[in-house]
C-alpha positions as MATLAB code, in Angstrom:
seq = 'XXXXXXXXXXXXXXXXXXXXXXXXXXXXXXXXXXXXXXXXXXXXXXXXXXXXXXXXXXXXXXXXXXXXXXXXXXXXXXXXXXXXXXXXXXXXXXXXXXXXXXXXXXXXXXXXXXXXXXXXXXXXXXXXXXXXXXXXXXXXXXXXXXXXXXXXXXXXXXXXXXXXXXXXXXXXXXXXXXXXXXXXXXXXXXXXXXXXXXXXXXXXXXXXXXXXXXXXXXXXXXXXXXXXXXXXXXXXXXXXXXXXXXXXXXXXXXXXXXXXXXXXXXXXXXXXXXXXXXXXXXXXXXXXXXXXXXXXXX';
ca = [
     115.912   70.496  127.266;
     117.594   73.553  125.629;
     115.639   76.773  124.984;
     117.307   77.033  121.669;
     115.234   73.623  120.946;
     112.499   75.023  122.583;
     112.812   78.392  119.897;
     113.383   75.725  116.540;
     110.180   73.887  117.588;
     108.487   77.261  117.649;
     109.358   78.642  114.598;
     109.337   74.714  112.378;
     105.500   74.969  113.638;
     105.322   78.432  112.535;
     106.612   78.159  109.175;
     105.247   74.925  108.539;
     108.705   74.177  106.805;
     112.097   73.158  108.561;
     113.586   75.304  105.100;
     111.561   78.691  106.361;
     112.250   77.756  109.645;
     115.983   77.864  109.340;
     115.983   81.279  106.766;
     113.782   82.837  109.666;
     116.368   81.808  112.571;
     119.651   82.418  109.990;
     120.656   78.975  110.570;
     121.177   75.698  108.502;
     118.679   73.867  108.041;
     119.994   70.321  109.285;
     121.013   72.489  112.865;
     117.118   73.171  113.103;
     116.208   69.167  112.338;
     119.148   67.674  114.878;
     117.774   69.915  117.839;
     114.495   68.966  117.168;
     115.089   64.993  116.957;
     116.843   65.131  120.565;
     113.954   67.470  121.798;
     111.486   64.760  120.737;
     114.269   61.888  122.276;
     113.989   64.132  125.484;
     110.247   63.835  125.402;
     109.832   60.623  124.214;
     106.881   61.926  121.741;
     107.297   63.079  118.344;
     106.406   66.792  118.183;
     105.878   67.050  114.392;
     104.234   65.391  111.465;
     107.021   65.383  108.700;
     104.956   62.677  105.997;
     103.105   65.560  103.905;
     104.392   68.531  101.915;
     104.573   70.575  104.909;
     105.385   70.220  108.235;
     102.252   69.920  110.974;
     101.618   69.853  114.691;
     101.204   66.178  115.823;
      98.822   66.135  119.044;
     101.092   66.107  121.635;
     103.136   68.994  119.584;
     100.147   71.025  119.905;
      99.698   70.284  123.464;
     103.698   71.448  123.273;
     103.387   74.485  121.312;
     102.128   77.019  124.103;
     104.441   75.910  126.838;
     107.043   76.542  124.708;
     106.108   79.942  123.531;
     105.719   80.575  127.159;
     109.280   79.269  128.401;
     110.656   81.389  125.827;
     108.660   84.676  126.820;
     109.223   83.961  130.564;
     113.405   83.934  129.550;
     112.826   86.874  128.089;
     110.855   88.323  130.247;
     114.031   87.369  132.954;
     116.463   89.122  130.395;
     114.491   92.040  129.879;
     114.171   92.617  134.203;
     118.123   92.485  134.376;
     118.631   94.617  131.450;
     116.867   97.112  132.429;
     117.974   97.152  136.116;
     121.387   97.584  134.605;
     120.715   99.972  131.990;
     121.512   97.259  129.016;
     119.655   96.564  126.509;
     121.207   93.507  124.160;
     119.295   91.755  121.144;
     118.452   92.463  117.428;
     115.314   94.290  115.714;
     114.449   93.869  112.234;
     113.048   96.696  110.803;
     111.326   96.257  107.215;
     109.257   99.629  105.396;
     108.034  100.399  101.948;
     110.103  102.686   99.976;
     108.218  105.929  100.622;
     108.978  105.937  104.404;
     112.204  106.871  104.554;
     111.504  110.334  102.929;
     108.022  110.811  103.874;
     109.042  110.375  107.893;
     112.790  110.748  108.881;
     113.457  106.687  109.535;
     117.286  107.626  109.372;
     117.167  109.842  112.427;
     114.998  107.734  114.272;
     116.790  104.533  113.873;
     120.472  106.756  114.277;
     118.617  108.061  117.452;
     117.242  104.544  119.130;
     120.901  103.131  118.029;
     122.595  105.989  120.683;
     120.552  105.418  123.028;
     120.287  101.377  122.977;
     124.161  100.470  121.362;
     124.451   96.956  121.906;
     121.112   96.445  119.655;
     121.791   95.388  116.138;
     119.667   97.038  113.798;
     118.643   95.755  110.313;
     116.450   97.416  107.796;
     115.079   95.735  104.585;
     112.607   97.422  102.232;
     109.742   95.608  100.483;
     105.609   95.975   99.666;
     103.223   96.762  102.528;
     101.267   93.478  102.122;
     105.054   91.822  102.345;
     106.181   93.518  105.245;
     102.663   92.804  107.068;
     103.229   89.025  105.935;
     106.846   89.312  107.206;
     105.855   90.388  110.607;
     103.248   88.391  111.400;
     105.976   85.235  111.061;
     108.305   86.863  112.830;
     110.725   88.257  110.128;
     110.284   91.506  111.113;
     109.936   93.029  114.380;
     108.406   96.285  113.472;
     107.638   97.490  109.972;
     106.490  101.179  108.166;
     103.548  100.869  106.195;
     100.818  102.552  104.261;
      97.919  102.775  106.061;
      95.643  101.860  103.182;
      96.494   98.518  103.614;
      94.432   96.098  105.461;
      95.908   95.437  108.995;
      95.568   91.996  109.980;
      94.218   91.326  113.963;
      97.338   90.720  116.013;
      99.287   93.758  114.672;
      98.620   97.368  116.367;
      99.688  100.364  114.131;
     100.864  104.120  114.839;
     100.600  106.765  112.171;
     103.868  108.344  112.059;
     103.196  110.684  109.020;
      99.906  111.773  107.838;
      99.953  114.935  105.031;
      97.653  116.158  102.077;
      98.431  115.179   98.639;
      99.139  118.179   96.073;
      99.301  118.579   92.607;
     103.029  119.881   92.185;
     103.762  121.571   89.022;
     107.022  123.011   87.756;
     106.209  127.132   87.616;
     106.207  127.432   83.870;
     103.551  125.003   84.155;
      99.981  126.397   82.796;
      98.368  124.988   85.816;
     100.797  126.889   87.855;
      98.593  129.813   88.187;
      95.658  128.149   90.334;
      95.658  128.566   93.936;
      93.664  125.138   94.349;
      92.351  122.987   92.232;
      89.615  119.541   91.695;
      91.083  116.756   90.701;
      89.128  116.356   87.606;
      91.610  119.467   86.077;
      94.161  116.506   85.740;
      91.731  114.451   83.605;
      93.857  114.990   80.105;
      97.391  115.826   82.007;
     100.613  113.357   82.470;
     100.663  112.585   86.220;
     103.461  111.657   88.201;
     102.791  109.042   90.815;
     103.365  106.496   93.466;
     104.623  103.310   92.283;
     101.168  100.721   92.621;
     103.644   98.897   95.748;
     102.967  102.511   97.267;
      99.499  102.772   99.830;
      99.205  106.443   98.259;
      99.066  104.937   94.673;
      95.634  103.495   95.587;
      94.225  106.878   97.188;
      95.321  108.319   93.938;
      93.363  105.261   91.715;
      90.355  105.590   94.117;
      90.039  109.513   94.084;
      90.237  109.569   89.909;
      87.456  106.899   89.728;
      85.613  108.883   91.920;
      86.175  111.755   90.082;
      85.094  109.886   86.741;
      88.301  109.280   84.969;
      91.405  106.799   84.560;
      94.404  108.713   85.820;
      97.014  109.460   82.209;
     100.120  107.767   84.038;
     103.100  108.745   82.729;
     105.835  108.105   85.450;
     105.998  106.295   88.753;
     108.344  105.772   91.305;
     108.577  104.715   94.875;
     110.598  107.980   96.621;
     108.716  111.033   96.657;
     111.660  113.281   95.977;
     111.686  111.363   92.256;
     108.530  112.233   91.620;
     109.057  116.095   92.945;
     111.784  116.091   90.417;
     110.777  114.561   87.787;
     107.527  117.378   87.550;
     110.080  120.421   88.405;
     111.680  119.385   85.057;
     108.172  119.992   83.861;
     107.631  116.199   82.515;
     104.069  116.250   83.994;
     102.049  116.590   87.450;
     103.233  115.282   90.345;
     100.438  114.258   93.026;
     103.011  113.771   96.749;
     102.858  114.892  100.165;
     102.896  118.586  100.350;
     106.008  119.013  101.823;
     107.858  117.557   99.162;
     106.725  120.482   96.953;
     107.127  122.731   99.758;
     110.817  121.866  100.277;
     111.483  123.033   96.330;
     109.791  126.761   96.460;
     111.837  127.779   93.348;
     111.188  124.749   91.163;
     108.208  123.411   92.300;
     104.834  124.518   93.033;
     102.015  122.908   95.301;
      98.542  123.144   94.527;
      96.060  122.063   97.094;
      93.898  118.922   95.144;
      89.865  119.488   96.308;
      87.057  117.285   95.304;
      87.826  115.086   96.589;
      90.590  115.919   99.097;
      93.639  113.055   99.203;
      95.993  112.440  102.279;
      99.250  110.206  102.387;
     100.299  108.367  105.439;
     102.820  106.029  106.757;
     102.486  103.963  109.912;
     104.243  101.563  111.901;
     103.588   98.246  112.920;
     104.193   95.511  115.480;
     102.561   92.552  116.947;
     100.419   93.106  119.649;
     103.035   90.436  121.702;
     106.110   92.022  120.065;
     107.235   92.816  123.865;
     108.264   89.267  123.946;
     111.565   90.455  121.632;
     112.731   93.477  124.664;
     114.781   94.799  121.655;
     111.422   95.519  119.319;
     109.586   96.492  122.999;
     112.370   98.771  123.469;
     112.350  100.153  119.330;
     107.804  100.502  119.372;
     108.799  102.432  123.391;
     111.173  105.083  121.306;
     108.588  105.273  118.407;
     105.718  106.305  121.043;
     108.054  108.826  122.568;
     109.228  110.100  119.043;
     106.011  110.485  118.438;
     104.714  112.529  121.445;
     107.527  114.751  120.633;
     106.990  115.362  116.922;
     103.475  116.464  117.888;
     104.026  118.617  120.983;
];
């Protein structure tokens, strides 16, 4: 019995599909099926139902499934102990955010700062929707993903807010709007805004606060990166609602009004699974994030 037939069996009964199975491992297909035939020959049992449209659990595989998941944490766990005695760390992390994080928290530096101090982990980074990414990670795609924090966090998955800032109304200066030192969001009622595209968590805020406020928000651009939007309204095409800093950061073409009644915030957040330390690569990416963290708010 091999541990890498051990890992296939986990992930066929995962996936539910030997085709998922083998896109989630990066390896072809009929690898995944041959292992698994001379793990069932080994065991005398068949482990999996292959007669229906998707793959299921026969008895004994179920009986199977959390010994396996076991033997693989326990090797590890065993690879994790001698890594860290030595100093080591080896493995891969898949990283996966929505398009806003990079800008609205410095994911470059972090991930250029976990890759010096941890340089024989491989680091990949893939961009997609919150409800994607959250999707991705809990089948193992991803081992830790940025998210908004609007969106509904399955159980299984712990979060930690990385970024959390008002939403202004930036306005170019020549702007007649310009003028206010704060203003309610129903002043926006009849102007082009500038927004989050709807795969954005702060697109929603924006939705929800205008039908508070009693009106359908006049969309007239959106776009995923914040610095778009903050230059698209500096060349005076219409009101951008973003993070204040990204009207702070443009004093001479851009100005940020403060958005009351009702007041909006934007956030970003990363996720794991709550057993993600079974992966000492992702244990040893959500450790740095903690401590990144600590520091950014001391």
């Amino acid at each position: 019995m091999e541990m890498r037939q051990l890992e296939y069996f986990i992930a066929v009964a995962e996936e539910r599909s030997f085709t998922k199975a083998a896109a989630r491992l990066h390896v072809a297909q009929p690898g995944v099926s041959t292992q698994i035939r001379r793990l069932e020959r080994e065991l005398k049992q068949k482990l999996l139902d292959r007669t229906g449209r998707t793959v299921l659990l026969t008895e004994v595989g179920a009986a199977v499934l959390p010994y396996a998941r076991a033997a693989l944490a326990a090797v590890a766990g065993v690879r994790q102990a001698v890594d860290e005695h030595t100093g080591l760390l080896r493995g891969r992390v898949s990283v996966g955010m929505v398009a806003s994080s990079a800008s609205a928290y410095d994911l470059p530096r972090l991930l250029a700062d976990f890759h010096r101090e941890h340089p024989a982990i491989e680091i990949t980074l893939s961009e997609s929707t919150s409800d994607h990414l959250l999707t991705a990670l809990r089948a193992g795609t991803f081992d830790a993903v940025a998210i908004s924090p609007s969106t509904t966090v399955p159980s299984g998955v712990e979060t930690l807010t990385v970024a959390d800032e008002p939403l202004v109304a930036a306005v170019n200066p020549d702007h007649p709007l310009a003028g206010h030192s704060r203003l309610r969001l129903a002043d926006l009622r009849d102007e082009p805004l500038i927004v989050f595209h709807e795969s954005v968590g702060a697109r929603t805020t924006v939705e929800e606060a205008c039908a508070e406020a009693g009106f359908p928000p006049r969309i007239a651009f959106e776009a995923s990166d914040p610095n778009l939007l903050a230059e698209l309204a500096a060349k005076g095409l219409g009101v951008a609602i973003l993070p204040a800093p990204f009207a702070v950061m443009r004093p001479t073409t851009l100005r940020g009004i403060p958005l009351t009644d009702p007041p909006m915030r934007g956030s970003i957040a990363f996720a794991w699974r709550e057993n993600g330390s079974a992966n000492p690569a992702a244990s040893a990416l959500i450790r740095h994030l903690q401590r990144a963290m600590r520091v950014d708010v001391e």
